[in-house]
N, C-alpha and C positions, 0 to 999 in steps of 0.2 A: 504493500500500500504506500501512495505516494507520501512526504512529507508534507502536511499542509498549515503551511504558515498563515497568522494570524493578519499580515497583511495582506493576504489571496481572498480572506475569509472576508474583509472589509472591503475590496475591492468589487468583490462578487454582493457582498449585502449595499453598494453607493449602484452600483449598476441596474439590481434589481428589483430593489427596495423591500427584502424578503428577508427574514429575522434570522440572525446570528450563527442559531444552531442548523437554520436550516440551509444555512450558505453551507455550515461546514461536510454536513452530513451530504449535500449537493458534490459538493468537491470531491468528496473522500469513493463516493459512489463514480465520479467521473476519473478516478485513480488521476487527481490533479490539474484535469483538463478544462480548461475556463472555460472554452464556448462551449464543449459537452455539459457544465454544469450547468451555466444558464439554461440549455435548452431543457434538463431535468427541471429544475424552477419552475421550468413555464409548464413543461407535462402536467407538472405535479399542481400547480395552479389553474389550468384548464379541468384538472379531474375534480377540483374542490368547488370550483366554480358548475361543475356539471350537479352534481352531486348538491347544490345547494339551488337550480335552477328554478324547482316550485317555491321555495319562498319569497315570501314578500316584503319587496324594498319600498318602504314607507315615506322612512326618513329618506334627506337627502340636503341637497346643497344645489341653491340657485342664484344664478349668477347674469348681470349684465353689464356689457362694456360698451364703449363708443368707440370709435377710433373715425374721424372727418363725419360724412354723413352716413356713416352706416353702424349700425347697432347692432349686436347679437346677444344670445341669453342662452342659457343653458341649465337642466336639470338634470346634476348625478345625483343617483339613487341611491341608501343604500337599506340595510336590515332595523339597523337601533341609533338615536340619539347621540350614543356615547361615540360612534365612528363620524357619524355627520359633522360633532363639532370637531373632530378631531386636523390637528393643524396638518398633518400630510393630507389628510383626505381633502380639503380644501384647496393645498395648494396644487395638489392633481387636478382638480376641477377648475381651478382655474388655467391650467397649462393647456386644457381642452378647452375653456371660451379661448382663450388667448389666439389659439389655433384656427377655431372656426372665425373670430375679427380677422385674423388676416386673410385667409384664406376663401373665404364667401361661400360657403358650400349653400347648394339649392336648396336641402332637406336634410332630415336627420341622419336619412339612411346614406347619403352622401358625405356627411359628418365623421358618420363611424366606418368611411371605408378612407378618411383621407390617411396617408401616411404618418406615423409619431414616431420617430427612428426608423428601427427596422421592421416595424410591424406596424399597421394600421390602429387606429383609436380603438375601434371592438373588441382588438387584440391587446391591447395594454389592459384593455377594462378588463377582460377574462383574465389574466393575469395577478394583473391587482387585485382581483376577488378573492384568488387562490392567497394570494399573498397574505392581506387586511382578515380572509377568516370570513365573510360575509357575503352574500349576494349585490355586485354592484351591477347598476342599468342605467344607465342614458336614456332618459324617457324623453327630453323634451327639447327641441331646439328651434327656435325661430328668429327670423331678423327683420329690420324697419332701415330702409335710404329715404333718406329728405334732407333736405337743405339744412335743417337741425336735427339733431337727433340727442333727445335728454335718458340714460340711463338712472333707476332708482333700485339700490340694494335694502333692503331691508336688514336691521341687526339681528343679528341672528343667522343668516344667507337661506331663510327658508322662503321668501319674497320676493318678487323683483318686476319690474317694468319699464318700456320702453315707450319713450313719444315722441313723433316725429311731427315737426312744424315747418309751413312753407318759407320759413325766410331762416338766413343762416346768422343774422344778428339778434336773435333772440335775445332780451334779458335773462341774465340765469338764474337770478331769483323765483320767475313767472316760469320757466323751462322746469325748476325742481320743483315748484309748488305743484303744478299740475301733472308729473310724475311721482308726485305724493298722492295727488288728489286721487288718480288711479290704483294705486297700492291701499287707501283706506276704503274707499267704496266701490273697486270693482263694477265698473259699468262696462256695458256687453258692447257699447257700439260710440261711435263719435257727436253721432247729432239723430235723428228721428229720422231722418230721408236714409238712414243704413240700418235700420229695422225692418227686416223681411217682413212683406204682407203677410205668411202665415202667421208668425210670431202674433203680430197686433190681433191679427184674427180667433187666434189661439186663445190671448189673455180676455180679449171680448168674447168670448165663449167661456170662460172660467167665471169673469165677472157676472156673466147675464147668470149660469147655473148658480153661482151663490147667491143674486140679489133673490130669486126665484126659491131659492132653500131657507130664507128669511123671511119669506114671506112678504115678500113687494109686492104690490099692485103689478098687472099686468103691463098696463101702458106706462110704467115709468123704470122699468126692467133695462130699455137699453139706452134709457138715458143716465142711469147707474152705471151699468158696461163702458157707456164708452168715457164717463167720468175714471173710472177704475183703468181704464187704458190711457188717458190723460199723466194718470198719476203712477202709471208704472215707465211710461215715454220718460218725465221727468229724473224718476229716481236710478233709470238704467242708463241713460244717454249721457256721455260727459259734458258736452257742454250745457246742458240742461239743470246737471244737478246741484243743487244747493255746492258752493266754494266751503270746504270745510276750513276756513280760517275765517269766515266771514258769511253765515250764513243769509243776511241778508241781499246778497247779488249772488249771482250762477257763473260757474266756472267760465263761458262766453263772455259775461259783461264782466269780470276783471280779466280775464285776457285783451279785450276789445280797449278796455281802460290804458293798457299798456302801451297795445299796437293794434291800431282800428284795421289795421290789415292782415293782420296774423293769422293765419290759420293751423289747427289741428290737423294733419293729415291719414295721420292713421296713431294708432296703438297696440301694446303686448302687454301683458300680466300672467304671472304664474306665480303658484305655490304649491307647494309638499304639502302640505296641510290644508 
């Protein structure tokens, strides 16, 4: 059996980020051969990762960056809390946003096939699972280009959103308020004209069945409904909804207050939880 020195062991645990004993037991199995032990590593992290494949990664870690006008976001997954906060597992997830900002991948599944040395992202993730002990997943990734583009992390990294605006001298005050405003209240759309006619049609059919389970009058049934659609337009659509710093104006009239021309172009929001 070969001689396996303590700086091989540490070489091979900087490489693969796989714990101590198991670099040496790696080595000692490859009778001192570095790329054969690596590749053991990864066997052996591919099998743990297989082996762990039905459970569920709950926790996770969500991230968004900017870089000019284009934004990306990402969520790695993994088993428990305790790995989520943990400072490797974060800085791995951000070494895969960092990747997909540079790189612009279409989709997620183009995400996990780009290169990260010599193996692709999917491939580092099966790895690192075997590695970390846990089931990790990449569930989520999407991006926003506009002339601005405001990232919001949330403490914690279980939150995050992304907003883009037609002009690129945005105030950043107004850029982060309103990528706050989306991270506390979660609205589905920009303004009411990007509310699918189902959706509306839908909530006026929820509304009419309850005012009718309450026992409304007949003739005043869809004058209820479409109050109750009024008021779900408001509380879902950003610019419509109450400014949570200021609830008397709507997220519109203090943006409009800032730059009468400014527009919202689009938005992202995600969470683990």
């Amino acid at each position: 059996m070969a001689d396996i020195k303590a700086v091989d062991v540490q070489k091979l645990r900087k490489t693969t980020g796989a714990g101590m004993m198991d670099c040496k037991k790696a080595l000692q199995e490859a009778d001192g051969d570095f790329d054969r032990a690596i590749e053991i590593i990864r066997k052996k992290g591919k099998a743990i990762a297989d082996k762990r494949a039905d459970r569920e990664a709950s926790e996770g870690n969500v991230q968004a960056k900017v870089e000019g006008g284009f934004g990306a976001m990402i969520s790695l997954n993994c088993e428990t809390d305790f790995v989520a906060k943990n400072e490797d597992f974060v800085k791995f997830s951000t070494s895969i946003l960092e990747l997909a900002v540079a790189e612009k991948p279409a989709d997620l599944d183009a995400l996990k096939a780009l290169p990260m040395g010599d193996q692709t992202v999917a491939e580092v993730i099966t790895e690192q699972s075997g590695t970390i002990g846990e089931k990790l997943e990449l569930t989520y990734y999407d991006s926003i280009k506009a002339d601005k583009v405001q990232a919001y992390n949330h403490f914690g990294n279980n939150l995050a959103t992304l907003v883009g605006f037609s002009k690129a001298d945005v105030d950043e005050q107004v850029a982060k308020d309103v990528a706050m405003q989306i991270a506390a209240m979660s609205p589905i759309a920009v303004d009411k004209s990007d509310i699918p006619a189902e959706v509306i049609a839908k909530e006026k059919r929820i509304g009419r069945e309850k005012a009718l389970q309450e026992g409304k009058p007949e003739n005043i049934v869809d004058r209820i409904a479409e109050g109750m659609v009024v008021k779900f337009l408001k509380e879902n659509t950003l610019l419509n909804q109450e400014f949570t710093k200021n609830s008397k104006q709507t997220v519109s009239q203090y943006i409009k207050e800032a730059d009468k021309d400014l527009q919202v172009t689009g938005f992202k929001r995600f969470a683990v939880k």
